[in-house]
Biopython code that builds the backbone (N, CA, C, O; Angstrom):
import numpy as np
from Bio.PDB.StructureBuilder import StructureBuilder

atoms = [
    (1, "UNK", "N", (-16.522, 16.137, -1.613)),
    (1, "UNK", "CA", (-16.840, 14.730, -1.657)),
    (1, "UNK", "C", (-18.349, 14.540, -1.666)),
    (1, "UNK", "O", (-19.033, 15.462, -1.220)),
    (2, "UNK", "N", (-18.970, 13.390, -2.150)),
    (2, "UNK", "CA", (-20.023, 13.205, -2.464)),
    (2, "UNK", "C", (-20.276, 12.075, -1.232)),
    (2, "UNK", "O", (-19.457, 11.263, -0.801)),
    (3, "UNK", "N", (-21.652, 12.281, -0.814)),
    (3, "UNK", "CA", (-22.450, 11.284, 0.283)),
    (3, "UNK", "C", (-23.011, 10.402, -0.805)),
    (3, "UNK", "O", (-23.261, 10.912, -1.897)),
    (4, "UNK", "N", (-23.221, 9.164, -0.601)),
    (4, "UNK", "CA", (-24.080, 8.288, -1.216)),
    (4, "UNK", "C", (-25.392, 7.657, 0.163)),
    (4, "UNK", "O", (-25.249, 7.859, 1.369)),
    (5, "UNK", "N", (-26.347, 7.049, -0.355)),
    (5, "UNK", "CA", (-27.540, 6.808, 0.518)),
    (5, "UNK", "C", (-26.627, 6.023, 1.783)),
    (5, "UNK", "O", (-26.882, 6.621, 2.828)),
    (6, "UNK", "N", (-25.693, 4.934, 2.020)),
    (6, "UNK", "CA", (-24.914, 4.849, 3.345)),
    (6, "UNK", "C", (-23.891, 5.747, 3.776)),
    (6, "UNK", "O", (-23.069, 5.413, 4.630)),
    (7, "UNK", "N", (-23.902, 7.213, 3.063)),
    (7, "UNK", "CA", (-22.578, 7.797, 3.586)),
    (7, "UNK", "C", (-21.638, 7.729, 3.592)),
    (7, "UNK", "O", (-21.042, 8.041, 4.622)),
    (8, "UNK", "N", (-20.912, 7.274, 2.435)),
    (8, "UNK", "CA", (-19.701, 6.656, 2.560)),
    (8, "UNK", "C", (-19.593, 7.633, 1.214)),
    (8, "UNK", "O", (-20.329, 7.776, 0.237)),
    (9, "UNK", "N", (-17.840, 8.477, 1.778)),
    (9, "UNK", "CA", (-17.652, 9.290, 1.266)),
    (9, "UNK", "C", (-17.063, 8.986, -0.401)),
    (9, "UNK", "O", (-16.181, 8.127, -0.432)),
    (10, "UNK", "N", (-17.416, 9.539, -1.654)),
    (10, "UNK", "CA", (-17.019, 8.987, -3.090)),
    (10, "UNK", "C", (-16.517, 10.379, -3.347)),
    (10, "UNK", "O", (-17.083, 11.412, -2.990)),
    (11, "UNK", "N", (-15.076, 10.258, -4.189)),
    (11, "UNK", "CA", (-14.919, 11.196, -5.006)),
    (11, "UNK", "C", (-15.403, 11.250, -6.375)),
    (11, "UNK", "O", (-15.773, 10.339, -7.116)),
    (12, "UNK", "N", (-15.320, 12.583, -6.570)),
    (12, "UNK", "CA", (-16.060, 12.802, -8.555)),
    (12, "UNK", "C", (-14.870, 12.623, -9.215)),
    (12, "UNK", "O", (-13.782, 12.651, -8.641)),
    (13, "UNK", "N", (-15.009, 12.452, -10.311)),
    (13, "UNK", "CA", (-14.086, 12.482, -11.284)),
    (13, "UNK", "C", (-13.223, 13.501, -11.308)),
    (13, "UNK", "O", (-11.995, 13.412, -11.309)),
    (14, "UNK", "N", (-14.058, 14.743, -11.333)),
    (14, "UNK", "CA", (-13.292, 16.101, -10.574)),
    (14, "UNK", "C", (-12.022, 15.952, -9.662)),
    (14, "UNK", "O", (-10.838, 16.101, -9.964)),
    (15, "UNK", "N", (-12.488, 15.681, -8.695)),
    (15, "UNK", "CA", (-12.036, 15.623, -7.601)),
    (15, "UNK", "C", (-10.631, 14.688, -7.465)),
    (15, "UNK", "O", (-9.710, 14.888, -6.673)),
    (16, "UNK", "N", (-10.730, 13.685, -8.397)),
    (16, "UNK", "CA", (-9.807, 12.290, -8.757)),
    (16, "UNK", "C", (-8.869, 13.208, -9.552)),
    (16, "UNK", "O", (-7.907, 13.615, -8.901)),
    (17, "UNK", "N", (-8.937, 13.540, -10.592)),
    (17, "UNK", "CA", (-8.356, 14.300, -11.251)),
    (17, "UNK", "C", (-7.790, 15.710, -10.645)),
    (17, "UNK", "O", (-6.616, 15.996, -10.877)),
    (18, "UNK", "N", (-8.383, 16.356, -10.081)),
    (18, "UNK", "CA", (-7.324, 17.474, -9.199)),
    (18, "UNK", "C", (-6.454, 16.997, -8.171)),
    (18, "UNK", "O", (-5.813, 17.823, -7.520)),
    (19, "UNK", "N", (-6.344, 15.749, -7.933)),
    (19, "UNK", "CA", (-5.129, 15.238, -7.073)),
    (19, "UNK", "C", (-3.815, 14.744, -7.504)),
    (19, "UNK", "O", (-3.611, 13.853, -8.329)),
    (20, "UNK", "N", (-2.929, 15.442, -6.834)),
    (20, "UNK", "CA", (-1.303, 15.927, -7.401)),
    (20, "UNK", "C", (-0.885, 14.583, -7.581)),
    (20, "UNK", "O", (-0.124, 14.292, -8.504)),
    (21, "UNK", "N", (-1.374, 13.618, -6.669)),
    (21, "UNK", "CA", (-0.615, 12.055, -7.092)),
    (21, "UNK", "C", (-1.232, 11.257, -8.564)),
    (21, "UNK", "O", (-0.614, 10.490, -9.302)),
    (22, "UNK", "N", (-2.349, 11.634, -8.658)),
    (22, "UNK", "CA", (-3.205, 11.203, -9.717)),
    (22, "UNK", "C", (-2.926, 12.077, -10.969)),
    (22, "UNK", "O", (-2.945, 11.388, -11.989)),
    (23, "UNK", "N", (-2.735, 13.062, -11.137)),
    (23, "UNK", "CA", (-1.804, 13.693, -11.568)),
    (23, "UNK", "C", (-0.400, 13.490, -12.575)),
    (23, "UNK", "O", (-0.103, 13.655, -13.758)),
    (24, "UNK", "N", (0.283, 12.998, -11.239)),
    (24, "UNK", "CA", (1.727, 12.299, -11.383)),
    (24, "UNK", "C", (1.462, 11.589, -12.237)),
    (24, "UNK", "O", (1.710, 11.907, -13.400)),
    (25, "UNK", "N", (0.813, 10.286, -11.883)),
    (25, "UNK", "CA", (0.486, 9.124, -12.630)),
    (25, "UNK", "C", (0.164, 9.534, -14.143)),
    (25, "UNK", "O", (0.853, 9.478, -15.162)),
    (26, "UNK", "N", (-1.129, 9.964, -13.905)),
    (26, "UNK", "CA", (-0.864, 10.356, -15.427)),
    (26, "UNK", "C", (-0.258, 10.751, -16.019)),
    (26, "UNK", "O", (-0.413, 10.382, -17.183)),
    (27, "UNK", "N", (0.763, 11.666, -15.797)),
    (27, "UNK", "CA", (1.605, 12.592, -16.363)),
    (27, "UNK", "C", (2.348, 11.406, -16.713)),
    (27, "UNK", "O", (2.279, 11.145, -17.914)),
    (28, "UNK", "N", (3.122, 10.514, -15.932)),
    (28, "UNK", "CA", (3.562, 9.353, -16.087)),
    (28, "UNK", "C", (3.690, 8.483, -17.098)),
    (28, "UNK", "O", (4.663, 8.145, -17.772)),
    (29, "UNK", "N", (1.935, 8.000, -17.103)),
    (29, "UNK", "CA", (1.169, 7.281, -18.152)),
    (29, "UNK", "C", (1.229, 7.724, -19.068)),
    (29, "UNK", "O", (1.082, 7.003, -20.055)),
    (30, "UNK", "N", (1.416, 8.795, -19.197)),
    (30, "UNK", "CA", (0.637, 9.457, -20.788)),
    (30, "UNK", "C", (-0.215, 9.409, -20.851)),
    (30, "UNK", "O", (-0.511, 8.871, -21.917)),
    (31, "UNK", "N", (-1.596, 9.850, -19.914)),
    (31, "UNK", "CA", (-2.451, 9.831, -19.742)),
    (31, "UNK", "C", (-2.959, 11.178, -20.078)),
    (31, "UNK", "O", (-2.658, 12.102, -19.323)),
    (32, "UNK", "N", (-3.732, 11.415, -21.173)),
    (32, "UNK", "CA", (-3.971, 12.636, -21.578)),
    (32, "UNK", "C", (-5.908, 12.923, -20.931)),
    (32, "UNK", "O", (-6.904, 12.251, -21.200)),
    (33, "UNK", "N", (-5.770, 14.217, -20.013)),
    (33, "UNK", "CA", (-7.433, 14.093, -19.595)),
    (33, "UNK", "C", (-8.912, 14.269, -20.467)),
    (33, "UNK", "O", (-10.093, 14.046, -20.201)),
    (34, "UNK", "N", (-8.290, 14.709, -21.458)),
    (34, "UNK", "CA", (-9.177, 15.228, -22.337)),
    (34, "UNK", "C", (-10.109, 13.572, -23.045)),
    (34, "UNK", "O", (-11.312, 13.455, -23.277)),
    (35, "UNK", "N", (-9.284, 12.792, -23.177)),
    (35, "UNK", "CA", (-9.210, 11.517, -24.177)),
    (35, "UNK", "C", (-9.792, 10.919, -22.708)),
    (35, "UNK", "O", (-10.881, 10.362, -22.849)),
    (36, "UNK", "N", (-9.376, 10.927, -21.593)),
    (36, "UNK", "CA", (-10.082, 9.712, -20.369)),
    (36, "UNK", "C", (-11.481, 10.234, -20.275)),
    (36, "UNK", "O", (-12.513, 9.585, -20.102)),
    (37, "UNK", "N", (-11.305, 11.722, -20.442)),
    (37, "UNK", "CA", (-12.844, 11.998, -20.065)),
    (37, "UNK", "C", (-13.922, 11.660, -20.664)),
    (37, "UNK", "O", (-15.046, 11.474, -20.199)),
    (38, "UNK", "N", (-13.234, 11.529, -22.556)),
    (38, "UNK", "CA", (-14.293, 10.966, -23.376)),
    (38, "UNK", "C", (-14.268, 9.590, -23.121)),
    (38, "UNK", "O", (-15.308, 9.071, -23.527)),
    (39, "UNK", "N", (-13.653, 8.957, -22.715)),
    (39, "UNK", "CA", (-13.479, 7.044, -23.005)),
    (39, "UNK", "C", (-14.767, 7.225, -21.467)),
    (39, "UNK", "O", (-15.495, 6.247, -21.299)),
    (40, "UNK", "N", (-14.864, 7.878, -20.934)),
    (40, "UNK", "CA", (-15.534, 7.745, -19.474)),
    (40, "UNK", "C", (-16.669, 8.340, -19.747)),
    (40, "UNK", "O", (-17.620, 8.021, -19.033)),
    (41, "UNK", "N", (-16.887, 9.306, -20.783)),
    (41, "UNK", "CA", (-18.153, 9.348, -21.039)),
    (41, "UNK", "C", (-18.868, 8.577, -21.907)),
    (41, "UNK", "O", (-19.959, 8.158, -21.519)),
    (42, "UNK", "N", (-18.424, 8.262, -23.166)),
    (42, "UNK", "CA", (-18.762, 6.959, -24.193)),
    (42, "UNK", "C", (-18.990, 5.359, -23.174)),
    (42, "UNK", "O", (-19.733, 4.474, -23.600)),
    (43, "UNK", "N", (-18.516, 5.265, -22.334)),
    (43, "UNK", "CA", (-18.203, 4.221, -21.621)),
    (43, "UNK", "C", (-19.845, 3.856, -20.131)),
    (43, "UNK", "O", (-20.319, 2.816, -19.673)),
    (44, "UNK", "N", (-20.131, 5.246, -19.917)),
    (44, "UNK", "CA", (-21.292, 5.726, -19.381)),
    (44, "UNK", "C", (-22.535, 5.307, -20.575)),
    (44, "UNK", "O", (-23.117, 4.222, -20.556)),
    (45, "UNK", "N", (-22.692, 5.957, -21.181)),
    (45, "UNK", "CA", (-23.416, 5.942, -22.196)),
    (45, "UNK", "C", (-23.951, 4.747, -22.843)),
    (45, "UNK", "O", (-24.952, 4.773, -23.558)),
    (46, "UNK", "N", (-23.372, 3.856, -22.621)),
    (46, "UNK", "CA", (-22.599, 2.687, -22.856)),
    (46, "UNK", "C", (-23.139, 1.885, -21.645)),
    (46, "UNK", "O", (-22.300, 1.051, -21.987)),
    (47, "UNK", "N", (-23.489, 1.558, -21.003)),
    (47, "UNK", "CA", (-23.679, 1.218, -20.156)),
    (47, "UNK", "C", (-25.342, 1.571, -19.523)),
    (47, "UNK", "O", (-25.726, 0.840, -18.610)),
    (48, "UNK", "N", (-25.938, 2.268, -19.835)),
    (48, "UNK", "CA", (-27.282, 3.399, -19.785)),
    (48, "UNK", "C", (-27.914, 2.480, -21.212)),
    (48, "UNK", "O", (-29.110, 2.276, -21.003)),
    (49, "UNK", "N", (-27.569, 2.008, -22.278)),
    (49, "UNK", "CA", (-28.206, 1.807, -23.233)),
    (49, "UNK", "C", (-28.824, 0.489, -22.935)),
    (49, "UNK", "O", (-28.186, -0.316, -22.256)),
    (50, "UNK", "N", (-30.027, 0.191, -23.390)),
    (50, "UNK", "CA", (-30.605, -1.112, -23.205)),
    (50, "UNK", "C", (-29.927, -2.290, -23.721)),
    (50, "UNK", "O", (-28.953, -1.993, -24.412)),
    (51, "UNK", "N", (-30.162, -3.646, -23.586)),
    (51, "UNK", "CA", (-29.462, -4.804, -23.780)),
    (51, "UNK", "C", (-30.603, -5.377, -24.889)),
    (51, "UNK", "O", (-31.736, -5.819, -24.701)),
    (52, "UNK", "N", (-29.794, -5.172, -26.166)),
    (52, "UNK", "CA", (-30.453, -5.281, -27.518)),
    (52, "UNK", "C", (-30.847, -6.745, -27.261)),
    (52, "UNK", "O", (-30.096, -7.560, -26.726)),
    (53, "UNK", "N", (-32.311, -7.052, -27.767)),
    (53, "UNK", "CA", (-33.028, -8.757, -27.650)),
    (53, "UNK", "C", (-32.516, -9.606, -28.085)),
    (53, "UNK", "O", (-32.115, -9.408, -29.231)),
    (54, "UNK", "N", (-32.265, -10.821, -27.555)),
    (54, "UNK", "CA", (-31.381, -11.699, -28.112)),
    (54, "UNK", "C", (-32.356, -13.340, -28.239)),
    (54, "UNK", "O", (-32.469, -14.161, -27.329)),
    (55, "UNK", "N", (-32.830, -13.419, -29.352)),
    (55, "UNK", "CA", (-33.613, -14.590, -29.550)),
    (55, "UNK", "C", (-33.478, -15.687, -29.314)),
    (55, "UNK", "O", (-34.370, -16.535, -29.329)),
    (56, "UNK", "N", (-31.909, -15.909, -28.960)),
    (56, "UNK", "CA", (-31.229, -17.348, -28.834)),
    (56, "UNK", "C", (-31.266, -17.331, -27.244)),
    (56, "UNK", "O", (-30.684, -18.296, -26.750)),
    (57, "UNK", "N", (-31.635, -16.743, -26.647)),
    (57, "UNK", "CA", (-31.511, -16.226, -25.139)),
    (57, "UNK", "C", (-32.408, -17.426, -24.192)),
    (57, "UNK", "O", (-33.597, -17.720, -24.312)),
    (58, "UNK", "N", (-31.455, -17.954, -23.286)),
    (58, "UNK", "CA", (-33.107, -19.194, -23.065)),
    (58, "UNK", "C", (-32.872, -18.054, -21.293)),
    (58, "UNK", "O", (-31.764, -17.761, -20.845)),
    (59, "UNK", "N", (-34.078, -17.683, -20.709)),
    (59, "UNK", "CA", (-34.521, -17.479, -19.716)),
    (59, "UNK", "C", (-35.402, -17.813, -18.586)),
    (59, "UNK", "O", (-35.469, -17.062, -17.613)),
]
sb = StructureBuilder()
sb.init_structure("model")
sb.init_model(0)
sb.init_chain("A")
sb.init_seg("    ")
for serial, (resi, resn, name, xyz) in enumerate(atoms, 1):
    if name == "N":
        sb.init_residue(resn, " ", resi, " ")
    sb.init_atom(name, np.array(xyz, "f"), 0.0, 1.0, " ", f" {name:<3s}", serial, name[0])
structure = sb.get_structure()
């Protein structure tokens, strides 16, 4: 488990994913890991990119 600056314990993605109930679910879902991992990395990435200028923008 991961500490954050208050200590409060976070799991990794790792960690989410090696659990037998989380697991289940997916197995469930049809949740294929290969395909979440990319939607979660595109989705990161995604999120990291700047907020293209918007001229109509009143601030």
């Amino acid at each position: 488990m991961n500490c954050n600056s208050a200590c409060s314990p976070e799991l990794t993605i790792d960690e989410l994913l090696a659990d037998p109930i989380v697991r289940t679910l997916m197995l469930a879902d049809a949740v294929d890991e290969a395909e979440l991992l990319d939607l979660l990395d595109r989705v990161g990435r995604h999120l990291h990119e700047p907020e293209p200028e918007n001229p109509d923008r009143v601030t």
